[in-house]
C-alpha positions, -999 to +999 in steps of 0.1 A: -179-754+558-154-745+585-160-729+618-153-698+610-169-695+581-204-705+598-188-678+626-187-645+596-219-664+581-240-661+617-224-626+624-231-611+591-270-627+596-275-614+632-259-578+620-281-577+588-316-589+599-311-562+624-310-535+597-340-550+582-365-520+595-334-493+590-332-505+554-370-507+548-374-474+566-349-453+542-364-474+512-400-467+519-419-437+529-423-431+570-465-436+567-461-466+547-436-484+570-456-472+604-488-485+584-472-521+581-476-526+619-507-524+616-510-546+581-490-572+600-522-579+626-541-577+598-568-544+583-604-540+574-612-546+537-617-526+514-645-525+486-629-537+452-641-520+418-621-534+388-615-512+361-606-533+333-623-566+325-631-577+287-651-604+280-665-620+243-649-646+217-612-639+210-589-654+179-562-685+193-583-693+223-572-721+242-607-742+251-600-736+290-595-702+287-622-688+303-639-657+282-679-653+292-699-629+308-706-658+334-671-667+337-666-635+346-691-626+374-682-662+390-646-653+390-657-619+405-681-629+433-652-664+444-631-630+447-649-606+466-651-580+440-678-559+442-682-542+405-668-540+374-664-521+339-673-543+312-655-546+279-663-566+247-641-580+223-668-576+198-665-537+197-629-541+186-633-568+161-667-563+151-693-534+141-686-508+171-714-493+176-738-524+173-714-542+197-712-517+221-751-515+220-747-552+223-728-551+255-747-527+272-779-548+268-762-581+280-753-558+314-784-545+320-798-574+344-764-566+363-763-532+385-724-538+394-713-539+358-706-509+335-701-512+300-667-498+286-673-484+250-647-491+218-651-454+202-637-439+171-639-411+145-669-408+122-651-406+094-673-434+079-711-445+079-705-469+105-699-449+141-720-416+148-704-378+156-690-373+188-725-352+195-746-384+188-724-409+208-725-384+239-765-389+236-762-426+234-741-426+260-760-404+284-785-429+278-772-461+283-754-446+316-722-454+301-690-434+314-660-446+302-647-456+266-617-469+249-598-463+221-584-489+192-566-465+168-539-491+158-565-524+152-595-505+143-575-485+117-573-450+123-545-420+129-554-403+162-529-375+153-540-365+124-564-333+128-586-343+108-596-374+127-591-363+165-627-349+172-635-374+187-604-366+211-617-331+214-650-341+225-634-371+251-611-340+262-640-314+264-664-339+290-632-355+305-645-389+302-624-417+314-600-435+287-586-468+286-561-471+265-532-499+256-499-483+250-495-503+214-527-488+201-510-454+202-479-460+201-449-461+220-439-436+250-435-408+231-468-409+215-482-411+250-464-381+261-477-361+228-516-373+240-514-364+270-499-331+265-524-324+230-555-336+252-545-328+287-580-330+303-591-365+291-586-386+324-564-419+302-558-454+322-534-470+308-534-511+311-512-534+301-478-524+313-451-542+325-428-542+350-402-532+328-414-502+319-410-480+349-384-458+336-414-448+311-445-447+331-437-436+367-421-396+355-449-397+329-476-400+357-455-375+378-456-356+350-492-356+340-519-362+367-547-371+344-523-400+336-535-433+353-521-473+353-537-503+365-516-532+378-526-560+357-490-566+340-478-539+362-464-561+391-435-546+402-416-552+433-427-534+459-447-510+430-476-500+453-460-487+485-432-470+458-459-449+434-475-443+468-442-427+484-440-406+446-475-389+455-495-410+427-519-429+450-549-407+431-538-423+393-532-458+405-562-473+399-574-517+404-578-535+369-574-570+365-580-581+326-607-607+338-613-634+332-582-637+316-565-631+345-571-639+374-587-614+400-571-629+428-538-621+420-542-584+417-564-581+449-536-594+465-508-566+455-534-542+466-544-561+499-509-569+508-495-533+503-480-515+529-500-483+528-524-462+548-558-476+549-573-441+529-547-453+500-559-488+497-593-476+498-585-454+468-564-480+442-592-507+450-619-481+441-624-451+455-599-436+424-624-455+400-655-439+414-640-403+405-630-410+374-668-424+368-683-392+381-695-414+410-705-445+392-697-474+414-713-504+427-741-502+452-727-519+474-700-543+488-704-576+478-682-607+499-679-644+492-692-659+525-675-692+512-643-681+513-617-708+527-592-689+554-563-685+532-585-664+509-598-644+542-561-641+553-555-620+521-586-601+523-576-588+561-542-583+551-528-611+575-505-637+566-513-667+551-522-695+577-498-718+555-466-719+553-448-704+518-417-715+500-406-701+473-392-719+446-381-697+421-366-662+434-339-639+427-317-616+444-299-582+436-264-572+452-275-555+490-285-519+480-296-528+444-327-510+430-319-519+396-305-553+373-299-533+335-316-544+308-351-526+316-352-542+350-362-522+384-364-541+411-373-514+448-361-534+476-347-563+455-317-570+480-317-595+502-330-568+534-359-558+512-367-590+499-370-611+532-383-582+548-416-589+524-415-626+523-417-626+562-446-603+562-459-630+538-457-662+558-426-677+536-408-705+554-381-706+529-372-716+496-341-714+473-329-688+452-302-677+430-286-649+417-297-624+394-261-609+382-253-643+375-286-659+357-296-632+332-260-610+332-245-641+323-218-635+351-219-668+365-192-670+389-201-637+401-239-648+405-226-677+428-209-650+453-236-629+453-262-658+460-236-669+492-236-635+508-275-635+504-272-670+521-252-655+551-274-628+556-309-650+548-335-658+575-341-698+582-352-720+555-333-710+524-310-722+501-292-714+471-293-728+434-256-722+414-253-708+382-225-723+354-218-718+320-200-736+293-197-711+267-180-686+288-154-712+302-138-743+293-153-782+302-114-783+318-125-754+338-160-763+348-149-794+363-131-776+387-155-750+390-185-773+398-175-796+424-151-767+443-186-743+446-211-772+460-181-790+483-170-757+495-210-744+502-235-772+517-265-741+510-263-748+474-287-780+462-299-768+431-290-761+394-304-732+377-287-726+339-305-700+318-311-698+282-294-666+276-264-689+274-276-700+240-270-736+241-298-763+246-300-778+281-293-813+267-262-799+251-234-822+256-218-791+274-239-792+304-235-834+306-208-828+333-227-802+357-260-826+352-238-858+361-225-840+389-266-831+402-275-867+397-248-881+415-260-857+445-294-862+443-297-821+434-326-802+418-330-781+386-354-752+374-350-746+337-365-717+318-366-730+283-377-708+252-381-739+233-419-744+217-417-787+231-406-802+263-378-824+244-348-806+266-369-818+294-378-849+287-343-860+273-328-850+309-353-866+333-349-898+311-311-897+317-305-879+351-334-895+370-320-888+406-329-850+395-363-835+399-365-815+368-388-781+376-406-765+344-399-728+351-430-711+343-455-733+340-485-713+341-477-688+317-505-705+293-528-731+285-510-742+258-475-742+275-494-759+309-508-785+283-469-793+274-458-798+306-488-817+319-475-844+289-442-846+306-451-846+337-469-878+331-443-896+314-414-888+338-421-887+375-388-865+381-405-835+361-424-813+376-443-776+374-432-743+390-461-716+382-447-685+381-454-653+354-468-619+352-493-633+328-513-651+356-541-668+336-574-673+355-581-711+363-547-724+355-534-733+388-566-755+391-557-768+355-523-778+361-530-797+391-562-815+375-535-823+348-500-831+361-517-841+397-518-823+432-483-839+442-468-817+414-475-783+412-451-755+427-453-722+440-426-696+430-427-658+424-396-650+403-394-620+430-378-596+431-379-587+391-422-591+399-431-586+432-445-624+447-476-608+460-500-616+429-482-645+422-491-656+458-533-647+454-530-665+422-528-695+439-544-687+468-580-674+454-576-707+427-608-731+434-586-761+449-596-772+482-571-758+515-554-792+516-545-790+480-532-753+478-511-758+506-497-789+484-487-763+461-476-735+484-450-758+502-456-794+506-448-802+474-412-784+472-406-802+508-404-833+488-383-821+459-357-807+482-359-837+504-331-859+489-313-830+496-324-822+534-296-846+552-270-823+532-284-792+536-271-770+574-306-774+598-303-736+596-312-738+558-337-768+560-376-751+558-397-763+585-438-762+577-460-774+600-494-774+585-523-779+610 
């Protein structure tokens, strides 16, 4: 790189990282931005009170999946979560009413745990009239149902069938609903509207659907969300600058998921202390009628990574990221169904600072999932010029769009002209298997310089993988998304132990409970990686998913950054010392 490029590269860093606050302070709300000085030295915290746990046998469980009532209040306690509503798989796939009984007698011993009942119409002898369920109810304390229309087999908008609607409208007791038992958006919209006083939370939504839910809660205050699949970037301190801290309510789908994970958007979120209050239960308590836990319950074996979170302070290890994206400076939005607040580069280091990051390497996003790869590449350098120390870039190619002739110009001329880039990242929205003769050139080109490569493969076996590391062995080969299941971690585990070049990045919104702990007691401590996919999910649960896992401190901070200090290694002489992360674990 020539002088005066590293001269525009360090001006264009000074200039931006300057604007950091005048960027976050247009993008977020005044109270929320004044509250993160505050968050930064760290807050009180707050009593949790999850909203939507389900426990009970399921169909296609994986035998580490975790499902019991135990499982669940260990998972709890390890967390610091104080109480919890209670579902049970058994009211949905069994008798209702004798499993809802069933459920409420397996929580009696517990005074933090409230059942959640599966109700329906009593259109059959098999579930009592709205007026006899309201007795049951009253008497077995029990506040908040749910609704199955789509499994359990019934037409909510028929007339005919909605008194039990009318009644949950009438007492305005609390409803959990999942939007594919209803319907789709516009079914939601014609509940809501039909049934207006019947306080819904809705669980289960994703990311990509805030075009949907984010007007609709606007629209309708008895409209509420939980944050489960719901981790979009920057999500919390956005919804709270739209007015809807009251509907945003803690949930985590334990002990699927895991609890850690969703404590940590909340704890991390750059809002007045009242609002955290609220989302972690004080919105919960309302809802109830003023059901709630008696009182706060904290795990007084909590290692200090885990207390960082719960004080709102920084990790006390250093972070790097090894699987991020990043939007063109001013970017909100990618298409497709993407929104991504703050997903630039001044929004997203502005966060990964406040997180502890000391680097890690990131690509584009115009260029990965747009399929515009030679575009991605100049969007991923100015990200580079403007990036904090410690990061690097990962290039983008693609031989469908453009000839082998012109890819072997195009390789070499972006990684001799840019010393930042050391990694590979290809996608599989280009439709051609990674171990495609197509790609034999740009992994050639990796092996010869000793470069790294994270693959997101849709493929149901690990034979790309394996195929690659067996023939490209200077590369250390990264299984994207690891973690998103047992049965996928039990895939990668089995490749990791034949190949030592392979290894396993964690990240997904599906963060299943235990699985960090599972992948390292599998594939080994030495290689397990942290990475967030920010900024399409915000890295904050993806962060408390490893943080509040079981391993001991030595080994989490293995996976937070030690372990990508190696795989980068080969590339550290080659790399500016700007770009090279620096941990210094003590």
């Amino acid at each position: 790189m020539s002088e005066n490029n590293l001269s525009r590269r360090n001006f264009l860093r000074i200039n931006s990282l300057a604007g950091v606050g005048l960027a976050l302070s247009q993008a977020i709300p005044f109270s929320a931005l004044a509250n993160n000085l505050q968050t930064n030295a760290g807050h009180k915290p707050v009593r949790y009170f999850d909203a939507f746990t389900c426990i009970g046998p399921r169909k296609y469980k994986h035998l580490a999946e975790p499902w019991k009532l135990s499982e669940l209040i260990s998972e709890m306690e390890h967390c610091s979560v104080s109480g919890a509503l209670v579902s049970y798989t058994m009211s949905t796939f069994y008798d209702a009413m004798y499993s809802n009984l069933e459920l409420s007698n397996m929580l009696k011993p517990y005074s933090h745990l409230f059942a959640v009942w599966n109700v329906m119409p009593a259109l059959t002898n098999e579930f009592p009239s709205a007026e006899e369920l309201g007795r049951k109810m009253q008497e077995h304390n029990v506040r908040a149902v749910s609704i199955h229309p789509a499994t359990n087999g019934w037409n909510w908008k028929a007339t005919y069938q909605q008194d039990i609607l009318r009644w949950l409208n009438e007492q305005q007791v609390l409803t959990i609903i999942q939007l594919s038992e209803i319907g789709d958006w516009q079914d939601l919209e014609e509940l809501l509207l039909q049934f207006p006083k019947i306080p819904v939370l809705i669980t289960g939504v994703y990311w990509s659907d805030q075009r949907n839910l984010i007007p609709m809660m606007e629209n309708h205050s008895n409209l509420h969300c939980t944050f489960d699949c719901l981790q979009n970037m920057y999500g919390i301190e956005y919804m709270h600058s739209k007015g809807l801290v009251k509907q945003m309510v803690f949930g985590t789908n334990a002990p699927i998921m895991s609890v850690g994970a969703h404590r940590t958007f909340i704890d991390y979120a750059e809002i007045p202390e009242d609002a955290r209050a609220l989302i972690a239960g004080g919105n919960l308590t309302r809802l109830l009628k003023g059901q709630q836990p008696e009182k706060e319950y904290v795990n007084k074996q909590e290692d200090e990574l885990m207390a960082a979170i719960r004080h709102g302070r920084p990790v006390p290890s250093p972070i790097i990221d090894m699987h991020m994206h990043m939007l063109h400076e001013g970017m909100n939005g990618a298409g497709w169904g993407y929104t991504m607040e703050n997903g630039d580069p001044k929004g997203v280091f502005a966060l990964t600072k406040k997180l502890g990051y000391a680097g890690g390497g990131f690509m584009s996003w115009n260029g990965v999932v747009s399929v515009d790869t030679p575009a991605g590449n100049i969007t991923t350098g100015k990200a580079l010029d403007i990036a904090p120390p410690g990061y690097w870039g990962l290039a983008n190619f693609d031989p469908t769009h453009y000839t082998q002739t012109e890819l072997s110009k195009m390789i070499p001329a972006l990684y001799e002209k840019d010393a930042r880039f050391i990694g590979m990242k290809p996608y599989h929205y280009i439709g051609v298997n990674y171990d495609d003769p197509s790609w034999e050139q740009w992994w050639k080109y990796g092996n010869d310089h000793h470069f790294y490569a994270l693959l997101h493969s849709q493929r149901g076996d690990m034979g790309e993988y394996e195929t690659l590391a067996a023939k490209y062995k200077n590369v250390r080969w990264l299984v994207a998304h690891s973690g998103q299941s047992y049965d996928y971690a039990d895939k990668v585990i089995a490749a990791i132990k034949k190949f030592p070049n392979i290894y396993a990045e964690i990240t997904l919104t599906s963060v299943p409970s235990g699985i960090i702990d599972y992948l390292v007691a599998g594939a080994g401590a030495d290689k397990v990686l942290y990475g967030s996919d920010l900024p399409m999910r915000d890295p904050r649960p993806q962060l408390g998913w490893v943080v509040f896992s079981r391993l001991p401190v030595a080994i989490k901070r293995k996976v937070l950054g030690e372990n990508a200090m190696q795989v980068i290694k080969p590339c550290m002489d080659r790399l500016p010392k700007y770009n090279r992360p620096v941990i210094n674990n003590k």
